[in-house]
N, C-alpha and C positions, 0 to 999 in steps of 0.2 A: 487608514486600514486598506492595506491592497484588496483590489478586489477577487472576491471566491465565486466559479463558475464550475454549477453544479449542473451536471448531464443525467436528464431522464434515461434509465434504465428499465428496457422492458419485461416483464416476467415469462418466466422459461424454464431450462431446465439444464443442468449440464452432469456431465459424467467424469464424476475422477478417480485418480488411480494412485495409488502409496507404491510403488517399484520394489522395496524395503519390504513391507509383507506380501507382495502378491496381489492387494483385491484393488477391487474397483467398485463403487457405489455413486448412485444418483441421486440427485440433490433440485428438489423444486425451488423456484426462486420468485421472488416477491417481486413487483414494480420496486426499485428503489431511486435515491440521487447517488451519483457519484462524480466526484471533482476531474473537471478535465484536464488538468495538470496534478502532479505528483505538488506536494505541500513547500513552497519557495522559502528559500530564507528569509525574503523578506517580511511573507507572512507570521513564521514563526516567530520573526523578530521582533514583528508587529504585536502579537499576541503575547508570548513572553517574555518579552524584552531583554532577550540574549539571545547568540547564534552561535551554539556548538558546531559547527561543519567543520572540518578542514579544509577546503576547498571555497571559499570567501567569493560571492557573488549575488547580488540580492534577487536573480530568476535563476539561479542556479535549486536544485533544491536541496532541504533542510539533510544533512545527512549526520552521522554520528550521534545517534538520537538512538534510545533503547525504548521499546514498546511500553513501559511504561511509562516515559518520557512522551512519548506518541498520544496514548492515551489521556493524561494529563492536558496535554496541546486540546484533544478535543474536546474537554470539559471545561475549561478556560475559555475557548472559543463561543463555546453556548453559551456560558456565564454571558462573557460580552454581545452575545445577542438574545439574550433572555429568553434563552431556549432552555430545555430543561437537558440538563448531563444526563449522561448515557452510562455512566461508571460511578460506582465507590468504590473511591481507593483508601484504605486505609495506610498510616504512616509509616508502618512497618510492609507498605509494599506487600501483603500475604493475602491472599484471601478476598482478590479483586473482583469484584462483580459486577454485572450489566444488564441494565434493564431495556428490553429489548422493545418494550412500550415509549422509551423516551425520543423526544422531539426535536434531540440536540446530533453533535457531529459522532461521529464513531469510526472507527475502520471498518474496512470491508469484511466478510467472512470470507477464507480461501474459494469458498464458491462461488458468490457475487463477483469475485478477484476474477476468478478465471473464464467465468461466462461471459464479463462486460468486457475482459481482454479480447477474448475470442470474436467477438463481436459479429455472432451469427456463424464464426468461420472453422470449419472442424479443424483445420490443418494445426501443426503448433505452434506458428506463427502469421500474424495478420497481412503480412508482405511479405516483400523482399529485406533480408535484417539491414542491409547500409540504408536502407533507405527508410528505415521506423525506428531503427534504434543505434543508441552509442553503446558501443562493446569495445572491448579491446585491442580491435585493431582498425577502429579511426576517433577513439573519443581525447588521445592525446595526452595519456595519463592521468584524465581529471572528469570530475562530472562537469555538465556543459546545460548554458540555459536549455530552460525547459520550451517544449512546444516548436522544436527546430523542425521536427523529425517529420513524416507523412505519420497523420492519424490512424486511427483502425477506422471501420466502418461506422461506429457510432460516435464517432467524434473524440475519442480519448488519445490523448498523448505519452510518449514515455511509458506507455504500458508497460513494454520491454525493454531493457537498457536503462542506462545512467545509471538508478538507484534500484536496489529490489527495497521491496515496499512491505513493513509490516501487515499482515491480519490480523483479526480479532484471536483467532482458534488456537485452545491448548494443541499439539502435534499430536502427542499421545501419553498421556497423563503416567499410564501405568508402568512406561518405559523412562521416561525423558520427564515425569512430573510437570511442572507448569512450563516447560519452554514453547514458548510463540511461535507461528510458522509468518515466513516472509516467500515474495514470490517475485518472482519477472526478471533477475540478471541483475547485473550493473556493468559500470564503464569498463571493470577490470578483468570480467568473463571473458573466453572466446567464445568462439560463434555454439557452440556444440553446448554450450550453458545456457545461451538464451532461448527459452523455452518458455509458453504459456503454462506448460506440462509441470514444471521444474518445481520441485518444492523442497524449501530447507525449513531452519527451523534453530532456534536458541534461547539462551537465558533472557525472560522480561524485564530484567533490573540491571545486567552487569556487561551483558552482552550489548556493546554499540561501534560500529565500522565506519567508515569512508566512501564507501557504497552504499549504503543501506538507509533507506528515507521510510515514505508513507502518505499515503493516501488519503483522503476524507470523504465517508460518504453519511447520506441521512435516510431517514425513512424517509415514503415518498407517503406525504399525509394528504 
């Protein structure tokens, strides 16, 4: 099993904003873990012994993977560290829940996402972009191993660029029903998409990209 290197996050507080309707709301944040690399193939591969990516490289990260797909990985994971899952999924995929008491891997919430990107830094990026992230105009048509990049201040990699990275968070239930919000850019952005700020969002089951990875973080117990 490759190794997973999980960075203390400290508690805080950040402020975000939906462009789409107008508001902005603040969001208190717990001590948590969060992985300092985006989730590798090889881990994935490790774990569930397949690798959906397009893009074939074992520090490359996991990508064409749908948040249900994501979530799945992190309950396998805890399986195999006898940690307790974080999610029931049922078969039909409907009606997924999380217990936010469990002890196992989970994704980030878009606010944990974008505080630990931020990493103390108000601006919407933690540098300078060639220099923290792959975007599309040096990542060379492809995602690129992980942890090339200069880190942010707390030690995390890839925040921005290569992959946008699944969260936990329905977008907006009453509009878009259960689609997932993903965050940070990928390799095939220009520079004007990659944003801490940036939030999309899609189908948990059907929706999966060539861009598009995922994070692991845990409760800090």
């Amino acid at each position: 099993m490759p190794s997973i290197t999980l960075t203390p996050i400290p508690a805080g507080q950040i402020e975000l904003r939906d462009d789409r309707k107008k508001l902005t709301w603040t969001v208190a944040i717990k001590p948590f873990l969060l992985a300092k690399f985006p989730v590798t193939q090889a881990l994935y591969a490790a774990v569930m012994q397949q690798n959906p990516s397009t893009f074939p490289g074992p520090q490359k990260p996991v990508e064409t993977v749908s948040w249900v797909e994501a979530v799945q990985f992190c309950n396998a994971l805890s399986s195999q560290e006898k940690l307790q899952p974080c999610y029931h999924i049922p078969a039909n995929f409907e009606n997924i829940t999380f217990n936010p008491q469990a002890n196992g891997y989970r994704l980030p919430t878009e606010a944990e996402w974008e505080y630990a990107c931020k990493a103390g830094n108000p601006a919407p990026r933690y540098g300078e972009l060639t220099n923290i992230a792959w975007y599309k105009e040096n990542s060379g048509g492809s995602t690129q191993d992980v942890g090339q990049k200069a880190s942010n201040a707390w030690g995390l990699y890839d925040m921005l660029g290569n992959v946008w990275e699944w969260c936990s968070d329905i977008y907006d239930e009453e509009v878009y029903g259960s689609y997932r919000i993903f965050r940070g850019g990928g390799w095939a952005d220009e520079e004007r998409g990659i944003l801490a700020t940036n939030r999309r969002r899609s189908h948990p089951v059907s929706f999966k990209i060539d861009d598009l990875g995922f994070r692991i973080a845990r409760n800090l117990e």
